[in-house]
C-alpha positions as a printed Julia matrix, in Angstrom:
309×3 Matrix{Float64}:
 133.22  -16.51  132.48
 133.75  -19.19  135.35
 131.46  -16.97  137.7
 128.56  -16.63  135.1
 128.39  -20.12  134.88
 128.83  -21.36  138.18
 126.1   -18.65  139.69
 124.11  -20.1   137.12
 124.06  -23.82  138.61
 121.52  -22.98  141.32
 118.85  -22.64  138.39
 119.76  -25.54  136.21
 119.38  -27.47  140.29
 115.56  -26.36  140.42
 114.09  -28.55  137.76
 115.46  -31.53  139.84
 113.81  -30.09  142.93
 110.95  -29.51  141.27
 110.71  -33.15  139.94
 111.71  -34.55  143.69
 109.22  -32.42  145.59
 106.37  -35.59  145.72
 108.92  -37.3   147.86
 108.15  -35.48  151.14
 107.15  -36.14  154.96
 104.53  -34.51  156.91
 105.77  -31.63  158.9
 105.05  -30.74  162.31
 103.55  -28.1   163.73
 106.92  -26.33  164.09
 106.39  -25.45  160.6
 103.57  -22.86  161.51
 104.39  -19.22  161.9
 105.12  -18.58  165.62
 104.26  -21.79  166.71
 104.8   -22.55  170.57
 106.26  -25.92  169.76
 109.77  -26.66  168.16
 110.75  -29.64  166.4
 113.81  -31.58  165.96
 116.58  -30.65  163.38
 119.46  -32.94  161.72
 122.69  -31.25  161.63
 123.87  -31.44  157.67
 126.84  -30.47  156.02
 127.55  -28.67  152.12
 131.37  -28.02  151.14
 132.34  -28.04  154.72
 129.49  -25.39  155.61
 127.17  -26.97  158.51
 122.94  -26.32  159.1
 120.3   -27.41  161.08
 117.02  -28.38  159.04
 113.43  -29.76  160.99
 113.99  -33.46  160.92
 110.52  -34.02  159.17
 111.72  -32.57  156.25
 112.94  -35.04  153.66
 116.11  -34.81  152.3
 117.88  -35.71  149.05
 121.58  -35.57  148.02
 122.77  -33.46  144.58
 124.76  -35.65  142.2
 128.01  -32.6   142.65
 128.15  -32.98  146.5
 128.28  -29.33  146.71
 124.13  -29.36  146.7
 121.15  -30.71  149.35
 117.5   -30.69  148.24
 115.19  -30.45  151.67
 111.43  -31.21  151.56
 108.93  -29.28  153.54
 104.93  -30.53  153.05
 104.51  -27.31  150.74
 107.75  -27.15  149.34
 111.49  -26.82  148.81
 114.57  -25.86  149.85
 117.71  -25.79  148.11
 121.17  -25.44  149.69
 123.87  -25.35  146.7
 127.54  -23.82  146.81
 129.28  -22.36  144.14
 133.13  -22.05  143.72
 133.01  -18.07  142.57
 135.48  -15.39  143.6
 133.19  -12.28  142.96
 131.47  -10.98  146.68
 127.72  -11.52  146.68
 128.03   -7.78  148.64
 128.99   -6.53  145.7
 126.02   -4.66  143.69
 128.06   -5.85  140.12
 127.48   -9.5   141.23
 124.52   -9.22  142.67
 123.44   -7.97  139.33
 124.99  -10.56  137.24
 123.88  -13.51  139.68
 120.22  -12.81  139.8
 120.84  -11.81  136.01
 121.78  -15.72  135.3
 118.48  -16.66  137.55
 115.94  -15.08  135.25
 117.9   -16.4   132.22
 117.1   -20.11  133.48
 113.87  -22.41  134.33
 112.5   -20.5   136.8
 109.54  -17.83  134.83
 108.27  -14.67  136.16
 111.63  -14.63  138.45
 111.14  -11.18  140.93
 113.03  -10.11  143.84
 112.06   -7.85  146.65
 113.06   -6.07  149.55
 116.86   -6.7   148.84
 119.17   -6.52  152.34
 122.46   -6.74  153.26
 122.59   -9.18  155.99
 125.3    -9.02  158.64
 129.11   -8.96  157.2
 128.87  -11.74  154.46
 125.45  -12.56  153.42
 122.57  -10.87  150.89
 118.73  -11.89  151.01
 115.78  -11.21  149.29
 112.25  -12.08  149.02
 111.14  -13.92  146.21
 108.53  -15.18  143.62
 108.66  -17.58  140.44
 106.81  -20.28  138.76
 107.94  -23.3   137.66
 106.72  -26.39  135.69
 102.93  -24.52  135.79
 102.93  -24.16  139.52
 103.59  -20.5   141.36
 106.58  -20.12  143.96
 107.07  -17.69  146.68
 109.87  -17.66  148.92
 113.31  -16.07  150.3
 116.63  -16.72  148.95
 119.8   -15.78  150.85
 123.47  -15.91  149.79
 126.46  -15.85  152.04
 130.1   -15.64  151.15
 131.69  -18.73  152.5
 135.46  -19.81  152.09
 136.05  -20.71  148.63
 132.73  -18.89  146.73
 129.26  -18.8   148.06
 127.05  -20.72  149.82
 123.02  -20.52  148.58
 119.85  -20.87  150.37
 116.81  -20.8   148.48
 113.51  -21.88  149.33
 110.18  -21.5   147.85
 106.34  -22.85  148.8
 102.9   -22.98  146.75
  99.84  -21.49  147.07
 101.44  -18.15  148.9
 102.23  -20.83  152.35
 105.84  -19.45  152.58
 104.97  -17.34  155.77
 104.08  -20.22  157.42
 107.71  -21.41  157.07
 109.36  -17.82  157.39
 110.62  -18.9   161.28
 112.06  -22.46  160.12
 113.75  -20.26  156.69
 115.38  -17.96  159.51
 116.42  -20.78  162.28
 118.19  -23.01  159.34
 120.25  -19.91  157.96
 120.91  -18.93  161.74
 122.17  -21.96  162.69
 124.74  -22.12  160.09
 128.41  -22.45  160.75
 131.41  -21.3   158.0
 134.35  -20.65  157.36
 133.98  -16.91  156.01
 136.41  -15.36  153.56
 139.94  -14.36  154.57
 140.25  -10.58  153.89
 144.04  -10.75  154.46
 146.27  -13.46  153.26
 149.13  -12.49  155.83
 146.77  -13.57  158.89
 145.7   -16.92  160.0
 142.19  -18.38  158.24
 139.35  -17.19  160.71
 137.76  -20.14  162.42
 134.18  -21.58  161.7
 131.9   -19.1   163.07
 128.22  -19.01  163.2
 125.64  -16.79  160.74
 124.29  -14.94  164.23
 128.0   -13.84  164.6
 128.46  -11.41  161.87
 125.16   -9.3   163.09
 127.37   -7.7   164.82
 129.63   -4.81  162.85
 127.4    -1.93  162.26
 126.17    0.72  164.98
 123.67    0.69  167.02
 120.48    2.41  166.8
 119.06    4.01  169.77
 117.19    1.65  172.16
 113.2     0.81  171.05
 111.14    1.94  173.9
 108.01    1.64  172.7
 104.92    3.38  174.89
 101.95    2.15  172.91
 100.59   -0.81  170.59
  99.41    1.86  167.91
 100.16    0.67  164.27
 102.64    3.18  163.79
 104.48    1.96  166.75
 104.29   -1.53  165.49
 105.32   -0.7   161.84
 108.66    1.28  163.66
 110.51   -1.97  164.5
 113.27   -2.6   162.42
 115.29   -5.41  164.01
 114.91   -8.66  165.68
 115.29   -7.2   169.33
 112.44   -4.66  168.52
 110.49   -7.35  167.5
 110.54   -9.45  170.72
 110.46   -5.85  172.87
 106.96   -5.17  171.02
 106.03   -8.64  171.53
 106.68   -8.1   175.27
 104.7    -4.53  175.28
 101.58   -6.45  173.14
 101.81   -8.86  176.14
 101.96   -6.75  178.77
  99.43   -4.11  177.97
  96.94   -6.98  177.37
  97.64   -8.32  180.77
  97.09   -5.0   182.42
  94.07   -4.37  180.38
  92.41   -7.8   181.65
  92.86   -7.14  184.62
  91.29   -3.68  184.95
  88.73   -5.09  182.9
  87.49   -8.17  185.23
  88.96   -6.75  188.82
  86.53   -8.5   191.41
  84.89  -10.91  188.78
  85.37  -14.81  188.88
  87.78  -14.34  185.39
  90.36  -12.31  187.4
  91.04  -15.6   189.19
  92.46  -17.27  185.6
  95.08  -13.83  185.39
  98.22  -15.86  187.25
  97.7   -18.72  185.02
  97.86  -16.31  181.93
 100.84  -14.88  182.96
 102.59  -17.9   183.45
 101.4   -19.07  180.02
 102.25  -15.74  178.19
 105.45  -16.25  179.67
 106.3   -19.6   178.12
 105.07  -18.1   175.02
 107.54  -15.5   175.01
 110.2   -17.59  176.33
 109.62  -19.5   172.68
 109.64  -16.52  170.73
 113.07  -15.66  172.32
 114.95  -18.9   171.93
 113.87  -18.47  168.41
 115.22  -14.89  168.2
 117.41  -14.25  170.61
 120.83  -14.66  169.15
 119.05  -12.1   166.63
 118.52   -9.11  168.01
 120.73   -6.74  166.33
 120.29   -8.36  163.12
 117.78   -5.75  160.89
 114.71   -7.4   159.77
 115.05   -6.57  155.83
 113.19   -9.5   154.34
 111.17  -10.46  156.89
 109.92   -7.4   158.68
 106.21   -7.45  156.78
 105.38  -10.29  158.18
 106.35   -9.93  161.45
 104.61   -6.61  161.72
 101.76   -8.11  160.23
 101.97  -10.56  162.92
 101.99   -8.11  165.87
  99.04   -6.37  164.43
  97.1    -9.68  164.79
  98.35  -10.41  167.62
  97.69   -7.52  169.28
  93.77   -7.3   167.63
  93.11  -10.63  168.75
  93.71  -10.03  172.45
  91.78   -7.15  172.64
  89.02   -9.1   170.7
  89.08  -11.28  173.21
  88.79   -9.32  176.22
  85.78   -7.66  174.07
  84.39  -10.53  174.28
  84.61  -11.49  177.62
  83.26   -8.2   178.86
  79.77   -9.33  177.24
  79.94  -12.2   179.42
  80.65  -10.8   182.75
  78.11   -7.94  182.11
């Protein structure tokens, strides 16, 4: 029964988030989705697992010291561990821990888009309401020495994409001690979340030749994502310039690459540790990202053309 019960802590834990969430700081603009600017974390610590979280996030200590409560403007994030032996890869205790979620505080509880994630973790999307307000979110679960360790964070009024890059960066910058698979071997060492991305076989390399929708939508890991970010980039660049050749605008095209460069160079150090790490949970968004992306620099070379005409 001990695993029932202790899975079941990270609900009881939301009504005090809930109550705490007025006691926030005003974020940064690293909090926007894809924004070129990052902000400052504080490294913090929960049953001897360590995590970066954007210092403008307010943080509050849980009474067990086995749980943080974290503080973005539009919501919250809860980082709890749980002494359990069963494997949150398991399907059985998958079952039985989101099982004890929907039995608590949190109403209208629904996962989504369910992935295993590297060696030791589990994530899913997820929506719930709570105290009259509605939640959406991601909630991911890695098996840590000892039991689990849980990240789950959810924002009002559907903002959570906004927050989907600082979600990603705090799990990715965690550091365990994973669980020892045999007892006759020395404990592994602490090892980061990035690390265990890196067991299962690789697909063949994403080459992609066009910027259709079907290309986009054919990404399926972090290193896909920056490669199509790259092509988006680079077929824009092209297209201005075959567009304004031998017009005052061709002038501003060394300047733009320069500038698309940084902008990529931001989008790596934010993915780059990542890239054979499958998207699961996060893939909509990003593909609904590079479709905007890609819309809005054509727009704007539309546009353009009206003026040079």
């Amino acid at each position: 029964m001990k695993k029932i019960l202790l899975l079941g802590i990270a609900v009881c834990t939301f009504t005090t988030l809930s109550a705490c969430s007025n006691e926030t700081k005003t974020s940064t603009n690293s909090e926007n989705k894809h924004a070129a600017k990052t902000e400052y974390t504080i490294n913090y610590s929960v049953n001897g697992s360590t995590f970066n979280v954007p210092e403008s996030w307010s943080e509050k200590d849980g009474k067990d010291g086995n749980t943080k409560y974290f503080y973005p403007k539009d919501g919250m994030l809860l980082v709890l561990f749980s002494e359990v032996s069963p494997s949150i890869r398991s399907e059985n205790a998958r079952t039985e821990y989101l099982s004890g979620i929907k039995k608590g505080s949190l109403k209208n509880f629904t996962e989504k888009d369910g992935q295993e994630i590297g060696d030791d973790a589990y994530g899913w999307n997820v929506s719930y309401e709570l105290n009259e307000a509605s939640y959406n979110g991601a909630m991911i679960v890695v098996n840590v020495k000892g039991g689990i360790l849980q990240f789950i964070m959810g924002t009002t009024e559907q903002t959570f994409e906004t927050y989907r890059d600082a979600f990603n960066a705090i799990y990715q910058s965690l550091k365990y001690s994973p669980r020892s698979t045999d007892t006759s071997q020395p404990e592994a060492s602490s090892q980061p979340a990035a690390s265990t991305e890196q067991s299962k076989p690789e697909k063949a390399t994403f080459s992609p030749t066009d910027t259709s929708d079907a290309t986009i939508e054919a990404i399926s890991t972090y290193g896909d994502y920056l490669t199509m970010t790259q092509k988006i980039i680079d077929e824009y660049l092209v297209n201005y310039e075959n567009a304004f050749r031998g017009t005052y605008l061709e002038s501003s095209l060394s300047e733009q690459r320069s500038e698309y460069a940084a902008a990529f160079d931001e989008q790596k150090k934010l993915y780059g540790n990542m890239t054979k790490q499958k998207l699961s949970i996060t893939k909509s968004s990003l593909v609904d990202y590079l479709k905007t992306y890609r819309d809005t620099l054509n727009d704007y070379i539309n546009r353009m053309k009206a003026l040079v005409q």
